[in-house]
C-alpha positions in Angstrom: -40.0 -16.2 -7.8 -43.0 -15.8 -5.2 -40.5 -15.5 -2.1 -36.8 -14.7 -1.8 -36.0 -15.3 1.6 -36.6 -19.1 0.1 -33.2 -19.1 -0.7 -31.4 -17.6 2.1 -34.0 -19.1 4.8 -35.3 -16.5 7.0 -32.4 -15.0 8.4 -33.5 -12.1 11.1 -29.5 -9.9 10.8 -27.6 -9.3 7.8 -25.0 -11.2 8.6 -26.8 -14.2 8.3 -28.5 -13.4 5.5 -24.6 -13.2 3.9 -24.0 -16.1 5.6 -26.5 -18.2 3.7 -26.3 -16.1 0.0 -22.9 -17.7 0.4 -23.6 -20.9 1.6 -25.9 -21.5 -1.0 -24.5 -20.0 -3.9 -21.7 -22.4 -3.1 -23.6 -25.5 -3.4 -25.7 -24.2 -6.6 -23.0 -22.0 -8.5 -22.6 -22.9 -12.4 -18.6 -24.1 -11.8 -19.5 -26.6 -9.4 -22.6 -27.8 -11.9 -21.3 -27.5 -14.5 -24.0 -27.8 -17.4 -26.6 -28.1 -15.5 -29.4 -25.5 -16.5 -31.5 -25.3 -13.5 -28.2 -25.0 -10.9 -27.4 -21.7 -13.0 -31.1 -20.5 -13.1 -31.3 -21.5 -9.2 -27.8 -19.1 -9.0 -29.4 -16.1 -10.7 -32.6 -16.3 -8.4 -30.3 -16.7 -6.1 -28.5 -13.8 -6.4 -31.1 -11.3 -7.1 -32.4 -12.5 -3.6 -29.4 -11.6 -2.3 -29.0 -8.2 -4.6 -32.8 -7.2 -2.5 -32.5 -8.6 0.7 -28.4 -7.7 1.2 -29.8 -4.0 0.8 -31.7 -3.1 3.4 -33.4 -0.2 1.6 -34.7 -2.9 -1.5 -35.7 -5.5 1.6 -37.6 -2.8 3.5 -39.6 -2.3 -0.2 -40.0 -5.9 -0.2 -41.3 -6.9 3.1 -44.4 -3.9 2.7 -44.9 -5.7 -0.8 -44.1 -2.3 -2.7 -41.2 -3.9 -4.8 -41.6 -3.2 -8.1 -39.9 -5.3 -10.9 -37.8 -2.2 -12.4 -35.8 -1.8 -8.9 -35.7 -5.4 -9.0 -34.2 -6.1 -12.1 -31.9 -3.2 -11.9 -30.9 -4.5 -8.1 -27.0 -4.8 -8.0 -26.6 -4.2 -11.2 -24.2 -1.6 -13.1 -25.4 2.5 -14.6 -26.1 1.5 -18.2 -23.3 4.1 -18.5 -20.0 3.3 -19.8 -17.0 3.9 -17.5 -15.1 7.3 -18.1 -18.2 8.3 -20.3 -19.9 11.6 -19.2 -23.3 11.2 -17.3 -26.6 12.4 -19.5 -27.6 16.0 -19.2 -29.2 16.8 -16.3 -27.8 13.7 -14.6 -25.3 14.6 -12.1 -22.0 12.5 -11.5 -21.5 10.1 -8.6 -18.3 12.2 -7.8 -21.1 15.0 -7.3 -23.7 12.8 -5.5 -20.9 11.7 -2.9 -20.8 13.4 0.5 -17.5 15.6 0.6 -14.7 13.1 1.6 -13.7 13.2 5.5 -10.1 14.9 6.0 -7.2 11.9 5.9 -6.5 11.2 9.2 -3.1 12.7 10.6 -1.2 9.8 12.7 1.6 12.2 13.1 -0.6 15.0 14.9 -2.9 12.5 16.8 0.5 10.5 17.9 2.2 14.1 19.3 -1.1 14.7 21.0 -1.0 11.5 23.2 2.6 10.6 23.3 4.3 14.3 22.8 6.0 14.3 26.3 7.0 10.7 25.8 8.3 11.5 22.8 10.0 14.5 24.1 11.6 12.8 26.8 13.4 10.1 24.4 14.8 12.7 22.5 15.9 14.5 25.5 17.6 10.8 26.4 19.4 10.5 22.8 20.3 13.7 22.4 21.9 13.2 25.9 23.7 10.1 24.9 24.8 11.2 22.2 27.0 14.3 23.9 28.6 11.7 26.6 29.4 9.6 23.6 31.2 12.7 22.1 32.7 13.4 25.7 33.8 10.0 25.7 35.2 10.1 22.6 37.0 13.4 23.3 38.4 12.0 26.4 39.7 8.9 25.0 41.5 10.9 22.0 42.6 13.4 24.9 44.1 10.6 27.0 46.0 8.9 23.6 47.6 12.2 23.0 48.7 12.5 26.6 49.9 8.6 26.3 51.9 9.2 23.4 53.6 12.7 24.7 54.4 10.9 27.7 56.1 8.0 25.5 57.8 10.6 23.4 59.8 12.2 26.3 60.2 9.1 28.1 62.2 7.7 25.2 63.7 11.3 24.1 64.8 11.3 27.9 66.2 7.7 27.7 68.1 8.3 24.7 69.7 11.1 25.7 70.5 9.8 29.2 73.0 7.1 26.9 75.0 10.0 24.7 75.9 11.2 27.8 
């Protein structure tokens, strides 16, 4: 291939250089064609244009002209290392080449921080709910037992009132 962006057009963002590797490797992609030899080879140009100009460091490379064919024909590809096996001496490991990981956010601390006396103020409301439900509750069992004294006499009363 002489020029890459002849696939994806000449897209000035990355989005629309997405845009168009999809577009086109819709129209040209081996399921759709099915046998036919020159939609896959137009697929596989087409996606090593996409592999250099979806990266912006390999497109950078490639618009000063300084592209070499190694980066591009190991562009979006694989290591050459097997999953799980250990990198070569003096290689380190992409867990090592990784920045160290950002802490996990905590919900829980930034939710306190912005709703704490919100929060505090519910709970104040349940918690004070919840002790007029017990008064309630109290008073109801209070005024049953008071019910049923009353009824006890009344009827103790009324049956004594007929032996005499």
């Amino acid at each position: 291939l002489t020029c890459w962006q002849e696939y994806c057009g000449r897209p000035a963002t990355q989005a629309q250089i997405k845009a168009a590797y999809y577009e086109q490797s819709f129209r040209c992609h081996p399921d759709r064609n099915a046998g036919s030899e020159e939609a896959a080879a137009r697929f596989t140009a087409l996606h090593q244009a996409y592999a250099v100009l979806g990266s912006a460091a390999l497109r950078r490379k490639y618009d000063r002209g300084v592209l070499s064919r190694e980066e591009l024909s190991s562009a979006g590809r694989p290591s050459a290392r097997a999953p799980g096996q250990p990198p070569a001496p003096g290689q380190r490991s992409a867990a090592s080449r990784r920045p160290p990981a950002a802490p996990v956010f905590d919900f829980d601390a930034f939710y306190r921080a912005h709703y704490g006396e919100q929060l505090e103020r519910q709970q104040l409301l349940r918690e004070r709910r919840q002790q007029r439900k017990r008064q309630q509750e109290e008073a109801a069992k209070r005024w049953q037992g008071e019910r049923l004294l009353e009824f006890s006499v009344s009827v103790f009363l009324f049956l004594l009132g007929f032996r005499c």
